[in-house]
N, C-alpha and C positions, 0 to 999 in steps of 0.2 A: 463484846463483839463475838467471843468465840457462841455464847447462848443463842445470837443472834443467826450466825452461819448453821447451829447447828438443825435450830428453827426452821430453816431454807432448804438443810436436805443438801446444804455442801458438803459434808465431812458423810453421806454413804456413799455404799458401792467404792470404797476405797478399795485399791488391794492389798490384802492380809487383812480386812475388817474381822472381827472376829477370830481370827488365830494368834494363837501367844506371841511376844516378840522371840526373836533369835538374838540370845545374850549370850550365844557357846566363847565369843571373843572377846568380851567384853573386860577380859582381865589383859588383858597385851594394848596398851598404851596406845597404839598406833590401828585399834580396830577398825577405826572409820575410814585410812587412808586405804586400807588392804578390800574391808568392804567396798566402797565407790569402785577402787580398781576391777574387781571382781565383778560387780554389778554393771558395769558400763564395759566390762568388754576394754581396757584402757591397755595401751603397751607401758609396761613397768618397765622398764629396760632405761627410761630416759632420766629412772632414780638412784641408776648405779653410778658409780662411779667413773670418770671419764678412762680411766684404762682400760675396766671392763667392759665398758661399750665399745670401745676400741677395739678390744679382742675379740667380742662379740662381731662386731662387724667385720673385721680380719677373717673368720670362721666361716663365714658364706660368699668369700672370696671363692673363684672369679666368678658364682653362681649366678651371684645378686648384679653382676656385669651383662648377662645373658642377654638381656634386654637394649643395654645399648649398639646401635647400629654401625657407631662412630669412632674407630678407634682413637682417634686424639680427642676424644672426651672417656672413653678409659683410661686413657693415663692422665689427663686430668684430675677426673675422680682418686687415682690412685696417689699421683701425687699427692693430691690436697688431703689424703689417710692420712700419706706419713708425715704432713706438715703437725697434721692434730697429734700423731703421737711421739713428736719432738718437742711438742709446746706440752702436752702430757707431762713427758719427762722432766721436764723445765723446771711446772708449779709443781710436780712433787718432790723434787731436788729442794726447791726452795720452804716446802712447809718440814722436810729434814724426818720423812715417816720412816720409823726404820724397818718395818717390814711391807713399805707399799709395791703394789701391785704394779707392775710393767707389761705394757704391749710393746710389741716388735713392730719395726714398718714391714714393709713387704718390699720385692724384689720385684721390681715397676715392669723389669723385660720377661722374667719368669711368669708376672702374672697376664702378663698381653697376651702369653704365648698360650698359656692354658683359655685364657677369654676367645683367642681364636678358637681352641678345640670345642669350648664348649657352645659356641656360635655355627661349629659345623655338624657337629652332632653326633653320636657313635658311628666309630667306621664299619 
């Protein structure tokens, strides 16, 4: 089959035809996942751990709110953080890791209050 494609003129004008492969990763176990990631543009972020996403998205508080028009779906969103990083706290109380990682909830009325400023824009 492959004699046959190649016969046909499927396998040119491939790209990299004629260039060496890229083997620089090939010693670290996990090459292909990091490559694809890198290749396709992919957000890694959904390979962390649920803390650090957590904190991660704690971090672009009330930025990543800017966009909402609605204040009781800002504190929706906000509550439903701190539900995730209460159930967080939960499954890692329960797997007993003794140096795991903690997010903090947020402060639902502090963070409205910055979502307004940042919905009005510098004074």
């Amino acid at each position: 089959m492959i004699r046959e494609a190649t016969e046909r003129g499927e396998f040119d004008d491939l790209p990299g035809a004629g260039k060496p492969l890229d083997l620089s990763d090939s010693d670290d176990p996990d090459w292909w996942v990091k490559r694809k990631i890198r290749d396709e543009d992919l957000d890694s972020s959904a390979l962390l751990p649920a803390p650090l996403q957590l904190r991660r998205e704690a971090q672009d508080f009330p930025e990543s709110l800017r966009g909402i028009a609605d204040e009781s779906a800002v504190r929706d969103i906000l509550l439903d953080f701190n539900r995730r990083v209460r159930e967080a706290l939960l499954a890692s109380r329960q797997v007993a890791l003794p140096h795991s990682v903690v997010a903090h909830t947020v402060d639902v009325e502090d963070m409205v209050r910055r979502w307004r400023v940042t919905r009005r824009g510098p004074s």
